[in-house]
Backbone as a chain_set.jsonl record, in Angstrom:
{"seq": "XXXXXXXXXXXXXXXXXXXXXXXXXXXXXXXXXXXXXXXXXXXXXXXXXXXXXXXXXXXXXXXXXXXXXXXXXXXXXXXXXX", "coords": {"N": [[-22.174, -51.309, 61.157], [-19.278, -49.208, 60.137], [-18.37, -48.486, 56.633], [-15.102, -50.001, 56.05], [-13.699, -49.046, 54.063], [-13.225, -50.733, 52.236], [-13.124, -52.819, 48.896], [-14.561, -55.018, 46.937], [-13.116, -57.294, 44.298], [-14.072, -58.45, 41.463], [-13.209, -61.259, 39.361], [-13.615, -61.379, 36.249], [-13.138, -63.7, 33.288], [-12.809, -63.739, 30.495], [-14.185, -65.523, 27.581], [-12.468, -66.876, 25.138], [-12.605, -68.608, 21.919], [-10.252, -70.59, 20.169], [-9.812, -71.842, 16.977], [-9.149, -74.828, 15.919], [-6.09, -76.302, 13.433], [-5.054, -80.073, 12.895], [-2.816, -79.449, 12.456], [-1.681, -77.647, 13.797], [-1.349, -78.701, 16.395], [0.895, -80.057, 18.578], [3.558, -82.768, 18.891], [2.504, -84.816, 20.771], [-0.155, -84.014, 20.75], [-1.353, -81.804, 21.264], [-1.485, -78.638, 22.449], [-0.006, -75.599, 23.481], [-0.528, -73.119, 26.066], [-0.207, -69.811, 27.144], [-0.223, -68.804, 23.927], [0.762, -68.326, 20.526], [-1.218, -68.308, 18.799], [-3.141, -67.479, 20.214], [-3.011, -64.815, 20.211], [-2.459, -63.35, 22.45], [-0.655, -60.47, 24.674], [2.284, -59.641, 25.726], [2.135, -58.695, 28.375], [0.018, -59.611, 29.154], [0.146, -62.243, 29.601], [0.114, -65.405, 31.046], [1.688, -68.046, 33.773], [3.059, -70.957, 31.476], [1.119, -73.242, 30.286], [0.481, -77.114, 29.278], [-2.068, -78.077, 27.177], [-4.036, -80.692, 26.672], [-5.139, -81.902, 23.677], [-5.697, -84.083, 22.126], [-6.914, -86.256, 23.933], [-8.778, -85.17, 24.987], [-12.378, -85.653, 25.413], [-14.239, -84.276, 23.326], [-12.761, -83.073, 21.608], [-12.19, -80.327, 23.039], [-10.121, -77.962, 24.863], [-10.27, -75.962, 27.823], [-7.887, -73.604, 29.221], [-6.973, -73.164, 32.355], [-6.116, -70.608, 33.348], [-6.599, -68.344, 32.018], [-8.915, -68.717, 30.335], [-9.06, -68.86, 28.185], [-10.534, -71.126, 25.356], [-9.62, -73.548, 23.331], [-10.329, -75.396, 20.427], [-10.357, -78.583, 18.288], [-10.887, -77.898, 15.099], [-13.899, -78.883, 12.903], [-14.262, -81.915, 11.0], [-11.472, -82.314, 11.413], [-9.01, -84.47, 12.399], [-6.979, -85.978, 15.008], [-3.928, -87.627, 15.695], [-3.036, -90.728, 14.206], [-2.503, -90.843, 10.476], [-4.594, -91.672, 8.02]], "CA": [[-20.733, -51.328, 61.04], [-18.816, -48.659, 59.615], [-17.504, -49.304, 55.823], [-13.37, -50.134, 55.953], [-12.941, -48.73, 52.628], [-12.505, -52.074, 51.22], [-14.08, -53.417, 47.933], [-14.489, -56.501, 46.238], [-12.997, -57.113, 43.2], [-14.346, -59.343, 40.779], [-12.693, -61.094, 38.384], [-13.981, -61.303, 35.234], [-12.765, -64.339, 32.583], [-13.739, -63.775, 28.631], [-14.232, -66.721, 27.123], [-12.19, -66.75, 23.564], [-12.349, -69.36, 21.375], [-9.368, -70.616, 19.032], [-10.101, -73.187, 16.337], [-7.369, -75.409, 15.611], [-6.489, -77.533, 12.846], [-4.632, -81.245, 13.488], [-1.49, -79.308, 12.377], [-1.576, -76.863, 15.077], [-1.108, -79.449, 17.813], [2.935, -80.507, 18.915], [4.146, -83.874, 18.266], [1.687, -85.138, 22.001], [-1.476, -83.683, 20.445], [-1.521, -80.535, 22.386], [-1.338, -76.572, 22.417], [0.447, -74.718, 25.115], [-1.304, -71.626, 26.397], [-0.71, -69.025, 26.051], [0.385, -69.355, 22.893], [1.105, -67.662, 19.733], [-2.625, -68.112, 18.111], [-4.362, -67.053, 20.961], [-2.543, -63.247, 20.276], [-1.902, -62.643, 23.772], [0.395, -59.827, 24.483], [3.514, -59.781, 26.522], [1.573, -58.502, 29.544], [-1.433, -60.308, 29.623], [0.524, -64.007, 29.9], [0.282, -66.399, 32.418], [2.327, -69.349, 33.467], [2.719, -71.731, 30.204], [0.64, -74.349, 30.359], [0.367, -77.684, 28.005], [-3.41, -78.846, 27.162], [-4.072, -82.016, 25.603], [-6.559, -81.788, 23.379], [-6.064, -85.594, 21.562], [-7.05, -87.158, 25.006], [-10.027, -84.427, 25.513], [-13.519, -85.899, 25.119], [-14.568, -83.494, 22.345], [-11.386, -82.236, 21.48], [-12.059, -79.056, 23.111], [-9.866, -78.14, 26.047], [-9.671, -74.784, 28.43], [-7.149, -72.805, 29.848], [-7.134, -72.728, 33.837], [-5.58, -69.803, 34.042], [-6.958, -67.274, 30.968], [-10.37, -69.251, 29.984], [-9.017, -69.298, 26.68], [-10.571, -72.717, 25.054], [-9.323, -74.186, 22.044], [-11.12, -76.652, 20.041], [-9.867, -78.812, 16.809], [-11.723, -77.509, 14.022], [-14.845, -79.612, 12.618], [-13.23, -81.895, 10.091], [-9.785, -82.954, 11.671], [-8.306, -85.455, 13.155], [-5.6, -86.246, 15.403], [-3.62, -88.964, 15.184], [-2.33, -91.571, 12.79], [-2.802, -90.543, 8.946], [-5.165, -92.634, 7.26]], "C": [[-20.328, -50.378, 59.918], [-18.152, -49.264, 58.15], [-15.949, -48.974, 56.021], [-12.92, -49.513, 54.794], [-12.202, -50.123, 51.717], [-13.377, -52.238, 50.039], [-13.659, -54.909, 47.02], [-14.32, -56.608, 45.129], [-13.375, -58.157, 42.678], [-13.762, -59.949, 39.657], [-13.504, -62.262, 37.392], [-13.273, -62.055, 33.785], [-13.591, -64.22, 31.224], [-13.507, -64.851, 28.319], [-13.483, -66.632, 25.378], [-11.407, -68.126, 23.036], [-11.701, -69.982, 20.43], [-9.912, -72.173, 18.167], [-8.831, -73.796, 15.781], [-7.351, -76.53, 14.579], [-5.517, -78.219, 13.39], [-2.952, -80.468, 13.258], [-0.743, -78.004, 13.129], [-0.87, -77.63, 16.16], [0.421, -79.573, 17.454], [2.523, -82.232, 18.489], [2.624, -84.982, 19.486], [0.425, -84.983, 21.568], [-2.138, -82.8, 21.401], [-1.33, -79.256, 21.716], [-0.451, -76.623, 23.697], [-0.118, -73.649, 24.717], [-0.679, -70.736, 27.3], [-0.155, -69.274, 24.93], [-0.062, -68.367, 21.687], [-0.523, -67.071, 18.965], [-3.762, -67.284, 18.855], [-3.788, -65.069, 20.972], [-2.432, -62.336, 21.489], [-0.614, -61.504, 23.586], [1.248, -60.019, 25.43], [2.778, -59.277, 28.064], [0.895, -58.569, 30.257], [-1.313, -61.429, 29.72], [0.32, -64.159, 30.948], [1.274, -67.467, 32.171], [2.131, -70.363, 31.925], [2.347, -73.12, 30.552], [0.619, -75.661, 29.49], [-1.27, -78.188, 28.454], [-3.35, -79.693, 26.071], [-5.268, -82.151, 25.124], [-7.019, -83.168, 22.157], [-6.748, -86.191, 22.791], [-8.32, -86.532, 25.532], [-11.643, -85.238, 24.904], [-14.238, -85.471, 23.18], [-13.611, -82.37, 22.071], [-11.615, -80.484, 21.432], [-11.215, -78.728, 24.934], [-10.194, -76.301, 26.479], [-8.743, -74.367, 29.225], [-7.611, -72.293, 31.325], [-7.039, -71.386, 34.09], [-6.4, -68.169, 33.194], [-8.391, -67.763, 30.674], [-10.242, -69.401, 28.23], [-9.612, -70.975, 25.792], [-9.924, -72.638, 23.587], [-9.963, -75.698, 21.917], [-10.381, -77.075, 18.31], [-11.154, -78.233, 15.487], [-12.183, -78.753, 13.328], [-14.313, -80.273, 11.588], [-11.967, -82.579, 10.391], [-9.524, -83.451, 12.286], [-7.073, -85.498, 13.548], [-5.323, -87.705, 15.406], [-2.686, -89.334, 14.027], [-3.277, -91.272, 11.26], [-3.583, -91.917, 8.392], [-5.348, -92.833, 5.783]], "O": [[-20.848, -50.545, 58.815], [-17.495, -50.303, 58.217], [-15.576, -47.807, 56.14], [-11.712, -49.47, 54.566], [-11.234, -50.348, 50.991], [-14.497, -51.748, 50.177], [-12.63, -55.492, 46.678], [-15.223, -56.108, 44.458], [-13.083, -59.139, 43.361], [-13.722, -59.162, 38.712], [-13.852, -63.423, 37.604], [-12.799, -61.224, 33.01], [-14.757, -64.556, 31.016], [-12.478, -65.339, 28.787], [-14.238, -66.265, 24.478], [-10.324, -68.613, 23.359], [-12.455, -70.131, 19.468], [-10.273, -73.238, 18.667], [-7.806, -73.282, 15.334], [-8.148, -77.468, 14.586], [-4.863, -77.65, 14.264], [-1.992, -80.933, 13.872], [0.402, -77.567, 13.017], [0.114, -77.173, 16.74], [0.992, -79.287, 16.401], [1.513, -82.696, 17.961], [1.888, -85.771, 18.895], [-0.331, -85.862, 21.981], [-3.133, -82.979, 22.103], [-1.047, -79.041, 20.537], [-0.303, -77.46, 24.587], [-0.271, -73.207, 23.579], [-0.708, -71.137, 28.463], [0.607, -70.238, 25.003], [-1.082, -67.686, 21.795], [-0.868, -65.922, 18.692], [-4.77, -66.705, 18.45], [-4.275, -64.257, 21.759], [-2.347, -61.11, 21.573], [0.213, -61.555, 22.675], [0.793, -60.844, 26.223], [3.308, -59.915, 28.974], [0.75, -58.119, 31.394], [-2.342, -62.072, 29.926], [0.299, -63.301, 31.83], [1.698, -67.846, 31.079], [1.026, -70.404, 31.382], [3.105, -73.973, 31.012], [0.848, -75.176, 28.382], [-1.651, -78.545, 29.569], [-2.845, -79.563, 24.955], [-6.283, -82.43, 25.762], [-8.08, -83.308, 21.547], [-7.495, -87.02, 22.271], [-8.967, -87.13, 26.392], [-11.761, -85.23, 23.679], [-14.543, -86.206, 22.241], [-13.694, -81.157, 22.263], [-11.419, -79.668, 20.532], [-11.68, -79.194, 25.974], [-10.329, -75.471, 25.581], [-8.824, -74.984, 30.288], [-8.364, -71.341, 31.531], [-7.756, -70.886, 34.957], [-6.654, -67.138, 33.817], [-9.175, -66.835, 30.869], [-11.006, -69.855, 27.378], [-8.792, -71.893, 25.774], [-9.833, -71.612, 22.913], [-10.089, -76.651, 22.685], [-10.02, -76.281, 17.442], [-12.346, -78.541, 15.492], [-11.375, -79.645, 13.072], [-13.694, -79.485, 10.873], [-11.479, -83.381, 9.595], [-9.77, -82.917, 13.367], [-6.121, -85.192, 12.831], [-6.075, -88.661, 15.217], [-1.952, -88.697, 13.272], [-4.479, -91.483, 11.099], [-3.077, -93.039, 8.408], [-5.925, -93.836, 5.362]]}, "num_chains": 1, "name": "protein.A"}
């Protein structure tokens, strides 16, 4: 079979990791992504997402759409002040 002149594009997600402290998160214990820390530019956004990263296992969440993760930095807690 003749080639169509088609090709397959691949796409290709970087993985970049933001560390966050407890006073990063919104009032919910979240980020939205994209978002200011992650230094996205105006033309590389996606839809704005919210990730909850009090309710995450190991308070590290990722970004569906960019692969961006954010994780709380080692150290901090969310939550109620103790």
């Amino acid at each position: 079979m003749a080639d169509q002149g088609l090709t397959q594009k691949t796409i290709i997600m970087t993985t970049k990791t933001i560390e966050l402290l407890a006073a990063d998160l919104n009032r919910e214990g979240g980020v939205h992504c994209p978002s200011p820390l992650s230094k996205m530019e105006v033309w590389d956004t996606h839809p704005k997402v919210f990730l909850n990263i009090a309710n995450a296992e190991d308070h590290r969440v990722r970004c569906p759409y960019c692969g961006t993760e954010f994780q709380l930095k080692a150290g901090e807690h969310v939550g109620g002040h103790h």
